[in-house]
N, C-alpha and C positions, 0 to 999 in steps of 0.2 A: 746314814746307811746302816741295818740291820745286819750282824754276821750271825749265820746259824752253819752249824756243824753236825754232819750224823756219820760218824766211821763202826763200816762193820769190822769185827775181829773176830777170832775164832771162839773167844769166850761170849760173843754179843756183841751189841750194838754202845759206841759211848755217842754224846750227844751235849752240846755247847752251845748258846749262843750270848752275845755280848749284850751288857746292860744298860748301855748309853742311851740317852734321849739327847737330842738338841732342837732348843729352840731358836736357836738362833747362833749369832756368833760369839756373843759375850753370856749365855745361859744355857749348862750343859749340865746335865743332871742321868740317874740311873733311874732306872726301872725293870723287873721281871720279864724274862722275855722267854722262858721256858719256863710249862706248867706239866706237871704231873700230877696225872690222873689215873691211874695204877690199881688195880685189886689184886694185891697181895695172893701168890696161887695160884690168878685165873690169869692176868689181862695187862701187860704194861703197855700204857697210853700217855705217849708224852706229847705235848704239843707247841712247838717252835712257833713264834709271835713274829710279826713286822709290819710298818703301816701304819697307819691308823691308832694313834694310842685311846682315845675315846672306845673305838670300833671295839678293839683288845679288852680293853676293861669290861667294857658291858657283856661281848659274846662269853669271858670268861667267870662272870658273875651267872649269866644265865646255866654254861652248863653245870658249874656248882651248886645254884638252885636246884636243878634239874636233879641233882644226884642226891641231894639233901632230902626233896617231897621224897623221892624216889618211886612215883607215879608214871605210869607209860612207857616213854622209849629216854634212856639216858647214856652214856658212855659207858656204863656194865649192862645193860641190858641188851643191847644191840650186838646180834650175835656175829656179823662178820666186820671187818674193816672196811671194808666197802661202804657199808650200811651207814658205820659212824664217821666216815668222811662226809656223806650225804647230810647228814644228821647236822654238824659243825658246819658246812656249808649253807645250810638252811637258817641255821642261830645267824650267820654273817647277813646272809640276807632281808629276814628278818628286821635286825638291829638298823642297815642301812636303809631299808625301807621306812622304816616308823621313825629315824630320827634325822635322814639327811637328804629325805622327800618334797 
């Protein structure tokens, strides 16, 4: 089980979540399970993981490519949250589609 954490305060937002993976009962390991995607100025974008560790790795490769070309629509260029919910929603499907079809 995944714990994520997002407390508002009056100075912002803090944001937590745990880094355990298990695979079983005798193999427990960590992994990354908050990414920050952030422009400095304009945009903090942080994104809380669970699920799917495959799913996670790939959508989070893609939108780092994404932001890398830096061609079309990516997590700074997408001008409302709305827009880049849909956007990250789209990578998910995507990835589920082309590898677990």
């Amino acid at each position: 089980m995944t714990y994520c954490l997002g407390i508002i305060t009056e100075s912002g937002i803090v944001m937590a979540s745990d880094s355990r993976t298990n695979a079983g009962v005798d193999y427990i390991s960590t992994y990354l399970k908050l990414f920050d995607f952030s422009l400095t100025g304009e945009r903090v974008i942080l994104i809380s993981t669970s699920g799917n560790l495959s799913i996670t790795q790939a959508v989070v490769t893609e939108l780092k490519k994404d932001l890398k070309i830096s061609e079309g629509n990516n997590l700074h260029t997408l001008p409302t949250l709305y827009e880049i919910a849909r956007y990250i929603g789209g990578k998910i499907r995507q990835i589920q589609e082309q590898d677990y079809s």
